[in-house]
C-alpha positions in Angstrom: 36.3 1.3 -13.9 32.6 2.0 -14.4 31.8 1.0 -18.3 28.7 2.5 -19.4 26.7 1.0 -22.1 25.0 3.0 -24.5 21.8 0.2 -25.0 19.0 1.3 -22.6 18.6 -2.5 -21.4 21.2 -2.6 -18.3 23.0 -5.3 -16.2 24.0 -3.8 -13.2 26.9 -5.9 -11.7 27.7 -4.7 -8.5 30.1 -6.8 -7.4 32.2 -6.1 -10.2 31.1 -2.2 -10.8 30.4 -3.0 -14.3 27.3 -2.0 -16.3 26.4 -4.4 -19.6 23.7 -4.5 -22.0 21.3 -7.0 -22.7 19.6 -8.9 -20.3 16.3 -10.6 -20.7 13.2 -9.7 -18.4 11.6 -13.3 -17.2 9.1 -14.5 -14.9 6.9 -17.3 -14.4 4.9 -17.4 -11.7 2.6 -14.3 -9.8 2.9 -12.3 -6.0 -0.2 -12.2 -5.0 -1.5 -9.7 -2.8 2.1 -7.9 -2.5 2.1 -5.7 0.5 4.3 -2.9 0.6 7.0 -3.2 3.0 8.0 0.6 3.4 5.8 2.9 5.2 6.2 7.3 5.5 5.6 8.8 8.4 5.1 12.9 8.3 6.7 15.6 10.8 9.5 14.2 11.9 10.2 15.8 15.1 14.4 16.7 15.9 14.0 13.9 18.8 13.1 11.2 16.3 16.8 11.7 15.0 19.8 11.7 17.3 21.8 15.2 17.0 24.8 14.0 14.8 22.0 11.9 12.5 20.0 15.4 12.3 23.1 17.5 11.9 24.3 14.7 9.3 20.9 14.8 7.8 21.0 18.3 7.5 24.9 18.5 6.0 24.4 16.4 3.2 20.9 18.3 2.0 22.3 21.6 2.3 23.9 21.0 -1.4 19.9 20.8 -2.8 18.2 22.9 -0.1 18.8 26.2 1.6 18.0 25.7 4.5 17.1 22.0 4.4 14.5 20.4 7.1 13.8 16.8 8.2 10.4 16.9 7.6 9.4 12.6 7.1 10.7 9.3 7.0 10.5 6.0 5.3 9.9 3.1 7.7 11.0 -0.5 5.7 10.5 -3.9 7.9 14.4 -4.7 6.3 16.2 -1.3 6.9 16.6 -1.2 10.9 19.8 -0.1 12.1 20.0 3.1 9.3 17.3 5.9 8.9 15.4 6.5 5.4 14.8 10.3 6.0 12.5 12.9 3.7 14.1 16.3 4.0 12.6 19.2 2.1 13.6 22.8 1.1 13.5 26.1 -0.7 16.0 25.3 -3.6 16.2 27.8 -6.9 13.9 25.8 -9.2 11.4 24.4 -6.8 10.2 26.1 -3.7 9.3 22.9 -1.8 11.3 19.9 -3.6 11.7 17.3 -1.3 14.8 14.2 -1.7 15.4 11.6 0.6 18.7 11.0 2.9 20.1 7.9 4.5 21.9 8.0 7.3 23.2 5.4 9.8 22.5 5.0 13.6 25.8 7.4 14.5 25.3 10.0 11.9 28.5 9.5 10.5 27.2 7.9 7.0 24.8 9.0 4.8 24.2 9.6 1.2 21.5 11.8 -0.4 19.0 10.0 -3.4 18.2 12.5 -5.7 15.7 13.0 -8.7 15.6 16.5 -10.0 16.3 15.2 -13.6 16.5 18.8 -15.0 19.9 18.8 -13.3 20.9 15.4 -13.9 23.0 14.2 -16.5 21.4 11.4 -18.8 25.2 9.3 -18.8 24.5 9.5 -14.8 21.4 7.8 -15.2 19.7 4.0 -15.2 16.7 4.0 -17.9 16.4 8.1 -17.7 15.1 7.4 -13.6 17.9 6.2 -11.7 20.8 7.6 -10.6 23.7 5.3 -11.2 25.2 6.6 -7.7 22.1 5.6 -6.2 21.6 1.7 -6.7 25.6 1.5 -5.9 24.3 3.1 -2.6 21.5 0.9 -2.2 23.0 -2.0 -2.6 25.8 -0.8 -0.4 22.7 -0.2 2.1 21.3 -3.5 1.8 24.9 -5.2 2.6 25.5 -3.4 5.9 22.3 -3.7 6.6 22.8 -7.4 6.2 19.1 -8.0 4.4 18.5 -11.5 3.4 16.1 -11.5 0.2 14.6 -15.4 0.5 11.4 -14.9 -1.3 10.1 -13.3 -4.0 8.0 -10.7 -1.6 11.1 -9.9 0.2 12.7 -9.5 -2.9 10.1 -7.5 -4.9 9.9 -4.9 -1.5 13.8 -4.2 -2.1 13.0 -2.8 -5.3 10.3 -1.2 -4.3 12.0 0.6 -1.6 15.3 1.6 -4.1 12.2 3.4 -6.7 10.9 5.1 -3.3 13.8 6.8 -2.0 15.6 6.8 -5.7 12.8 8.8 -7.3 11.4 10.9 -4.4 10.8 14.5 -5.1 7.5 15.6 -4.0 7.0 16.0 0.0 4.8 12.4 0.9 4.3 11.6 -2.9 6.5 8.1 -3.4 6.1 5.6 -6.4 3.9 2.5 -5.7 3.4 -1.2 -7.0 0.8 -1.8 -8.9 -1.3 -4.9 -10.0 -3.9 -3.4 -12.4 -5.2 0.2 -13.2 -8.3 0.4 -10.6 -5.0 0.7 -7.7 -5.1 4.5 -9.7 -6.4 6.6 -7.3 -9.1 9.0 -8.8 -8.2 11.9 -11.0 -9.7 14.2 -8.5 -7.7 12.5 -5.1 -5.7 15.4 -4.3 -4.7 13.2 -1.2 -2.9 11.0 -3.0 -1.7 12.9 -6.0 0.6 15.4 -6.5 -1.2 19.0 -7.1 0.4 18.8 -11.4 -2.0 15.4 -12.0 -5.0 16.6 -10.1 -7.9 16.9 -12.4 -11.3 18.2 -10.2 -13.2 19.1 -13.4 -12.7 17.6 -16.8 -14.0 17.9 -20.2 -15.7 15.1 -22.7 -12.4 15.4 -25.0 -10.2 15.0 -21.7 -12.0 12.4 -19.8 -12.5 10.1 -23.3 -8.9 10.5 -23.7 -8.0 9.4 -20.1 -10.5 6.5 -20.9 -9.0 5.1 -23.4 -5.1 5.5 -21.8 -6.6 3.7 -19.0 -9.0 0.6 -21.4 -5.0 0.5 -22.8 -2.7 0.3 -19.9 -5.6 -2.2 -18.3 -4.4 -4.4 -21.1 -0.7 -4.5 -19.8 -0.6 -4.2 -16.1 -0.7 -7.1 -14.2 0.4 -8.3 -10.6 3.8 -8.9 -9.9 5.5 -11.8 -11.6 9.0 -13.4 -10.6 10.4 -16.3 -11.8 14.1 -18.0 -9.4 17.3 -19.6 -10.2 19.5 -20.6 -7.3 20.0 -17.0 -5.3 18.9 -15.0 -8.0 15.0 -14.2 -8.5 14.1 -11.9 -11.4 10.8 -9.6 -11.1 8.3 -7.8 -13.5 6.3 -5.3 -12.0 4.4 -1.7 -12.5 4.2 1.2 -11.0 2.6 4.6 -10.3 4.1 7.6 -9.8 1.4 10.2 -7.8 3.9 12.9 -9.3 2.9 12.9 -12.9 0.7 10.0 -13.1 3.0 7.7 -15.5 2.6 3.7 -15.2 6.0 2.2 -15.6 7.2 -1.4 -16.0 10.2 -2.6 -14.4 12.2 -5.6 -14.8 14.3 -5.8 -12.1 17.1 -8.9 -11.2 18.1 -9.2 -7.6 21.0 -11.0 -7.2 22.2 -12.1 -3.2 21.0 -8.9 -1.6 22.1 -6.6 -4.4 19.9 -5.5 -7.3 22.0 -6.4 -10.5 20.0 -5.7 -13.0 17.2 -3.1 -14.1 15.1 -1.9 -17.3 12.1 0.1 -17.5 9.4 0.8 -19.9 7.1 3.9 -20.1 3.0 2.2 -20.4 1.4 5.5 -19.9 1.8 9.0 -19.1 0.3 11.1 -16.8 -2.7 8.7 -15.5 
């Protein structure tokens, strides 16, 4: 049985299905010049997906979308045998939400990541972002998959990819790694943020108080840091969401090929 702690640090212990509190956030030494290891791809066409992975695709967004569409997909150098697929939709509360599906080569398993969290429950969440059913998913993924984490870069792009697909809601807007505040694309970049945290013209009041959020968060973030003990490497990192602009911390333990632990802090909103 799934105990649920009421702390908001978590240990995520997959091979036992048990959540606990109070694990510690280490590192030691930095990842320089992380590359990301996932990569989207828009349009997908019906021929990129085989009929029962499209009509599996399709069957497991219909309970968010009506009618769903395949519309992109997540490409990760470790994920090759199942598809990381973006499907969008009309649903009640958003006209063109977007989640992402995995499915596997025959299109007889998926599961669908989702992160509306007006409709989640907070007891079915990890640190208010993660749906619990998610990382068991995941790491599920990751052991069919049969990924072997055997550096800290391999290790710090599984996370990455779980925040991708776990937090997805935007059509081509996904989280990213970052290693200090200029990785913040300009307020103005509509290309690469979502249309809510676009700013084309700003005032004095609003672009001193974006200053100083960003002379503060410059403070904190950092590059990636890990630190290893026998086949376990825990990571601290940041990230972006292009959504609404907040820089989070994570602290992330990956354990094998599962991610066993996870805690998040909230740096800055909307940047």
């Amino acid at each position: 049985m799934l105990r649920i702690a009421t702390l908001t640090l978590f240990c995520i212990l997959a091979s036992m299905g048990e959540i606990r509190s109070g694990a510690q956030c280490r590192h030691e030494q930095g990842i320089q010049n992380y590359q990301e290891q996932a990569f989207y791809k828009k349009n997908t066409e019906q021929g990129m997906l085989s009929e029962p992975q499209w009509d599996k695709v399709v069957e497991l967004s219909k309970a968010y979308f009506d009618p769903p569409y395949p519309y992109g997909f997540l490409e990760s150098e470790f994920i090759k045998n199942w598809r990381l697929v973006e499907t969008v939709g009309m649903s009640s509360e958003h006209p063109m939400a977007a989640l992402m599906i995995t499915v596997d080569g025959k299109g007889q398993r998926g599961h669908a990541f989702y992160a509306n969290y007006q409709f989640i429950k907070q007891d079915a969440l990890l640190e208010s972002r993660l749906r619990k059913d998610d990382l068991k998913y995941y790491n599920r993924l990751l052991d069919i998959e049969g990924v072997s984490v055997t550096d800290p870069s391999r290790a710090l792009g599984v996370c990455s990819l779980l925040l991708k697909v776990a937090t997805h809601r935007e059509r081509g807007f996904f989280i990213q790694v970052i290693s200090s505040t200029s990785d913040i694309p300009s307020p103005s970049d509509d290309a690469k943020r979502f249309g809510a945290i676009v700013w084309k013209q700003e005032d004095a009041e609003t672009l001193s108080q974006r200053q100083r959020k960003i002379e503060t968060a410059s403070r904190i973030v950092s590059v990636p840091q890990f630190s290893k003990s026998s086949d376990t490497y825990e990571l601290s990192f940041f990230t972006w969401d292009p959504v609404n602009g907040d820089v989070e911390r994570w602290c992330m333990r990956v354990t094998g090929n599962s991610i066993t632990d996870v805690k998040r802090e909230l740096i800055a909103a909307r940047l």
